[in-house]
N, C-alpha and C positions, 0 to 999 in steps of 0.2 A: 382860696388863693394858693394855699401847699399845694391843692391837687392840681394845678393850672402849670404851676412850677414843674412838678413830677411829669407832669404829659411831654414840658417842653424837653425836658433830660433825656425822656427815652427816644425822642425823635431825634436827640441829636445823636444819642448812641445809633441808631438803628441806621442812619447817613452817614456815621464813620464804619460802618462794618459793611455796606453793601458793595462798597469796592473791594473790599475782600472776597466778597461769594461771586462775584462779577467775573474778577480777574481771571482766574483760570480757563473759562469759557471761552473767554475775549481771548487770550492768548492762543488756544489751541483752535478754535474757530470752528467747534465738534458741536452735533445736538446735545441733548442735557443726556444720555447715555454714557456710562463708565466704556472707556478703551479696553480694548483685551490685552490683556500682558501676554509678552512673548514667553515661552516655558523658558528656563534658565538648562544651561547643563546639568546633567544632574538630577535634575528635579524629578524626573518621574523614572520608573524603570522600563529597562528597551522593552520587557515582556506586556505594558500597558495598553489595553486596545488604542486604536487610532478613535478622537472626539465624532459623532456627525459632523459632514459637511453644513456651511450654513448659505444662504443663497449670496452672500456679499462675493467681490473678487476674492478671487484665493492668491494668497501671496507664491510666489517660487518655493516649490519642495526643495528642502533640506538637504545635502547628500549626505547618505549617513557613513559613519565611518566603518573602518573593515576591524576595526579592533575588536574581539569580542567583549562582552562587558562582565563586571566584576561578578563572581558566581554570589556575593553576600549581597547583590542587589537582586539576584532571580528567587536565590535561596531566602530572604528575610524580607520580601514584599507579601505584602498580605492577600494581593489580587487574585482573583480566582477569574481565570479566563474560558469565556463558553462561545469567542469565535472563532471560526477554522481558520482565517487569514492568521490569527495569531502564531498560528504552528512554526510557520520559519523564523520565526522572532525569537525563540528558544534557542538562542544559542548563545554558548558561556560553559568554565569549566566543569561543568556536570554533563552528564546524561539528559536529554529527556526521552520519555519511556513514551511511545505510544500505541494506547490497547483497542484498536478493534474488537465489540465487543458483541454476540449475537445473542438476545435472550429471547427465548418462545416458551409457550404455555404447553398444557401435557398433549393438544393436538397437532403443536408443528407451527402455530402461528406467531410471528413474531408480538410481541409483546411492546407497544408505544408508553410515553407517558413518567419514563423513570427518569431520576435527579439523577445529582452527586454522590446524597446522601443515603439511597438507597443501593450502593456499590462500597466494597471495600477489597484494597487490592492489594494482595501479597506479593513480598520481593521477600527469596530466602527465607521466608517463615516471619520477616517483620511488615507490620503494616504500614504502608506509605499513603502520602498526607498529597490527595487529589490535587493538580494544579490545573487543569485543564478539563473540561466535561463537555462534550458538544453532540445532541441529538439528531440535528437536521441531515436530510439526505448530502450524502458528499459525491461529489465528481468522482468521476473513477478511471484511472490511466491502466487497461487491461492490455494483457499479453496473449494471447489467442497460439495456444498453444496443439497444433491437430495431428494427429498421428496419420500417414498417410499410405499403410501397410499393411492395414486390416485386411481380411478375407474379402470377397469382392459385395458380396452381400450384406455386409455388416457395413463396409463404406460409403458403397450407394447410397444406405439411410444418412449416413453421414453429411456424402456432400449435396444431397439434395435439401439435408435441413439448415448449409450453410447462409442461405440469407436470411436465416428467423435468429442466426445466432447474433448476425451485425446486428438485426437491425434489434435486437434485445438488448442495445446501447442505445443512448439518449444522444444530442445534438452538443451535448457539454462532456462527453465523455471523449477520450483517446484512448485509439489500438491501433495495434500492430498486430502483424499474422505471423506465423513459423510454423513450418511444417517437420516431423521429424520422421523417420525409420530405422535404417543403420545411418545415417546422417543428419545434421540438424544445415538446417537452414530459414533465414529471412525472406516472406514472400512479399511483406511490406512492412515499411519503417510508421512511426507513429504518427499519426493525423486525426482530425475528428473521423469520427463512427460513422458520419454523414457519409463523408466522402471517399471511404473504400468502395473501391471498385470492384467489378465483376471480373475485370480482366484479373484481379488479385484474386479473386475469389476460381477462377478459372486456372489460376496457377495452381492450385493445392488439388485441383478435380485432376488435371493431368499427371501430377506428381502420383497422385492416387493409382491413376493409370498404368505408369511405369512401376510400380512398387517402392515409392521412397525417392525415386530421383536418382541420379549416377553417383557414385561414391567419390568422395573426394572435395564436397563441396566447403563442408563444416573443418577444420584442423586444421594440421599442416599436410602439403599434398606427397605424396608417396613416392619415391623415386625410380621405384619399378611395380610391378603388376603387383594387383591387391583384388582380395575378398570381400566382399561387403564393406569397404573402405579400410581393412585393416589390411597390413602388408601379407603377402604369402607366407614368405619365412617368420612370421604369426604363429607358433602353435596353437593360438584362441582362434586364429583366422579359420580353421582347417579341421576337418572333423575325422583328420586320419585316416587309418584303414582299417577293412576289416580283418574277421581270421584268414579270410581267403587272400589276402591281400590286395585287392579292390577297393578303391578311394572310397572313405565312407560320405553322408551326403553330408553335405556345407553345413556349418551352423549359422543359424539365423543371429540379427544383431538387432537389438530394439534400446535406442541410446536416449532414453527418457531422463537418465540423471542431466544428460552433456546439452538436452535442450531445454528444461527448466533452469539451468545455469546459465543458458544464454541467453535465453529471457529479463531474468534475473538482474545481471550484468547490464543489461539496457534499461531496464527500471531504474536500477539505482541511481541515473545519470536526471532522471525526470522529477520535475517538481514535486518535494518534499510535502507540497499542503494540500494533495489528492491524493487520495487513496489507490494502492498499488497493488494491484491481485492478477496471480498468471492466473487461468482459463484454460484447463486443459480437457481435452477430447480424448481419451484411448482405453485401451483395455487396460491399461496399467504394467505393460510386461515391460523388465528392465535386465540386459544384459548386455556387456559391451561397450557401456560410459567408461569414458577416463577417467569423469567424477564420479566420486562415490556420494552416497546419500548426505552421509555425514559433513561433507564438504559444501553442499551442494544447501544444505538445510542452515547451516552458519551464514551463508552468505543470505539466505532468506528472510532472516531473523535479526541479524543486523540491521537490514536495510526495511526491516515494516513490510515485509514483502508477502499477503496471505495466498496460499494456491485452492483454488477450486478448480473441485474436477468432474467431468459427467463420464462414468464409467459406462465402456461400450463393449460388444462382442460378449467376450465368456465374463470380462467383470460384471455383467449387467444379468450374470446368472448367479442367485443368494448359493448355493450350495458347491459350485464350481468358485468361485468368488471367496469365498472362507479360505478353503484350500489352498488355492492360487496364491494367498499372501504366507505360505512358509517358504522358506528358501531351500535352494537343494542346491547341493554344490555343484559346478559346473553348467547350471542350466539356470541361472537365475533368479530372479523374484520374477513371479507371477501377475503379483497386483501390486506396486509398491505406491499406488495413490493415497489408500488412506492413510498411510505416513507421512506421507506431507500434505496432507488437510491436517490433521491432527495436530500436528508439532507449528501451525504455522495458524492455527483459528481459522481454517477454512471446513467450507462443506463437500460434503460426497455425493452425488446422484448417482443412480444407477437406474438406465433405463434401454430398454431394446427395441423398441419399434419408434418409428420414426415422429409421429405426434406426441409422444412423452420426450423425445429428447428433445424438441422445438421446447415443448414447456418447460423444462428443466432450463434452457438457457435464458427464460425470464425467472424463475425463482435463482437461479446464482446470483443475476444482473441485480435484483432487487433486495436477497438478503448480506449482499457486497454495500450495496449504497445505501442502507436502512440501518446498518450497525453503531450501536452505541460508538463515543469514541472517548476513552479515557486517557490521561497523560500524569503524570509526575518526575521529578527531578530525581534523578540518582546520583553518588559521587561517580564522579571519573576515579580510574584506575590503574596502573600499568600493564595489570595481569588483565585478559579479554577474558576471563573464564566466563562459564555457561550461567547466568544466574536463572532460579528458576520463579516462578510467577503465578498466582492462584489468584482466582476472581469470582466473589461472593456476592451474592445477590442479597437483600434480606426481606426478600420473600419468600413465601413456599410454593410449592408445584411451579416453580420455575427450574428451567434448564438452560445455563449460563455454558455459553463456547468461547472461546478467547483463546490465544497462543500459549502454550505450556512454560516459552519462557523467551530469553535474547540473548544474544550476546554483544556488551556491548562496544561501539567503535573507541580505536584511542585515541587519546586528549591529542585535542588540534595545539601545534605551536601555534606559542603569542608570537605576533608579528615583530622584530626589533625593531627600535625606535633610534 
């Protein structure tokens, strides 16, 4: 009889509670699945990758706001992010640093397969704390950079290897062309790889032809007769007299500073979350920029900007080529390339005959898009000064290339409110 009693108790409790586990169903009229909560403000940090999409409708994106966000939520999130869309998300009262990074083994082959935690990266001598690590090949927004002044012999190889250089871009890359001599100029503005033209590419064969193009193209233009684009009344224009007093011959103008700066200048206007490397073609001779190296190497470094170059003509000779990079006063630098590969984590080619320089513009193309890519937060500061930067592998018979160092941009104002 208790137990008969006991049966009827619990049935009745279990009929006073199923309108409670009911309710909420019946109210919201949902299968037996939990609702997804909407994230609150706040809640996660702007630097947090974006979830999978999932197949249901997608609600209306967010606009996000222009304020940047607090540097103690970039700085004291614990998230360690390894997607490249991430990269424009980084922004807040810091720096963030980003290191293209090239490691190969003692034959020259790039080297797959490494973390985080096989990288440790120097700012000033102190070790900074990875926030970014991303392996996958990345898009590459190139600057096609061709000198178009060379000897006639040395050119020819050039612009006859000009369609192995497009086409050593992929269908997801963007370039642009510029040709330079004693003047720089744009022979096309940025579009995919696909889509440059022959008549583009026929521009820089005929520039070729003329020696560089008419003066006057690149700067401001001259208000009376000029020398290789500089004015007469120039004493750098003019190469004087001799003893006899007979005009001595013209000095030549090779303005490689003033077109890696305009290069440059157009890069830094391009999507921050592709990889941005000028492409240059020349012997490497520089004399006659407005800009100087140093000018020219800030703006590079700033802006994540890496330069590779395929040396041609006398760079593409080892014992002329050595030489060629001391400077002598009044006649230039020789090869000032590997100076800015160096200072900027890019590579060098040097080659001379025409089926080495076609390969060479798939080993740039491929050790550009195959580079490790490292990131961390630095404080912002009022002073830009130069900080410098060291990247350590920890393995051994590895050879680690990376940019010597940056400088970095100043702190953006906060917007008033």
């Amino acid at each position: 009889m208790f137990g008969l009693f006991g049966l009827i108790d619990s049935a009745k409790k279990l009929i006073w509670l199923l309108p409670l586990v009911c309710l909420p169903l019946i109210a919201q009229n949902l299968p037996d699945a939990p609702a997804p909560k909407s994230p609150q403000p706040g809640q996660f940090p702007d630097s947090a990758p974006p979830a999978p999409k999932n197949v249901h409708a997608e609600e209306p994106t967010p606009v996000a706001s222009s304020t940047p966000a607090p540097s103690a939520q970039v700085q004291g999130s614990d998230d360690f992010s390894t997607k490249r869309t991430d990269l424009p998300k980084f922004v807040s009262r810091v720096n963030f640093v980003q290191i293209p990074v090239t490691v190969t083994d003692t034959q020259g082959r790039m080297v797959p397969g490494l973390g985080p935690t096989d990288f440790t990266v120097y700012e000033d001598g102190v070790p900074q704390r990875l926030r970014f690590f991303n392996s996958e090949p990345s898009p590459l927004t190139a600057a096609i950079v061709v000198q178009t002044d060379l000897p006639s012999s040395s050119m020819k190889k050039v612009s006859d290897s000009l369609p192995a250089l497009v086409g050593a871009f992929s269908e997801f890359d963007e370039v642009a062309l510029y040709r330079y001599g004693h003047t720089v100029a744009e022979v096309s503005g940025f579009s995919g790889a696909a889509s440059v033209s022959t008549a583009a590419l026929n521009r820089i064969r005929h520039a070729a032809r003329e020696g560089g193009g008419p003066p006057g193209i690149f700067g401001p233009v001259s208000a009376g007769p000029s020398i290789n684009g500089h004015d007469i009344n120039d004493p750098n224009a003019q190469g004087g007299v001799t003893a006899s007093g007979a005009p001595a011959p013209q000095r030549e103008f090779f303005v490689l500073n003033d077109a890696i700066l305009r290069a440059a200048q157009d890069l830094s206007r391009r999507d921050r979350s592709r990889r941005k490397i000028i492409f240059v073609v020349s012997d490497g001779r520089e004399l006659g920029s407005t800009a100087s190296f140093e000018e020219v190497r800030r703006v590079l470094l700033s802006y994540n900007i890496s330069v590779f170059a395929l040396g041609v003509d006398t760079a593409a000779i080892p014992i002329y080529d050595k030489l060629g990079r001391i400077r002598v006063p009044g006649f230039g630098t020789s090869n000032i390339l590997p100076k800015y590969t160096s200072a900027t984590g890019g590579e060098l080619f040097a080659e001379f005959d025409k089926q080495s320089i076609e390969q060479a513009y798939s080993k740039v193309t491929d050790l550009a898009r195959n580079q490790y890519t490292l990131g961390y937060n630095a404080p912002t500061s009022a002073a830009s000064s130069y900080r410098v930067i060291d990247v350590h592998v920890h393995r051994s018979n590895l050879k680690v290339v990376a940019k010597d160092g940056y400088f970095p941009l100043p702190p953006q104002a906060t917007p008033l409110h």
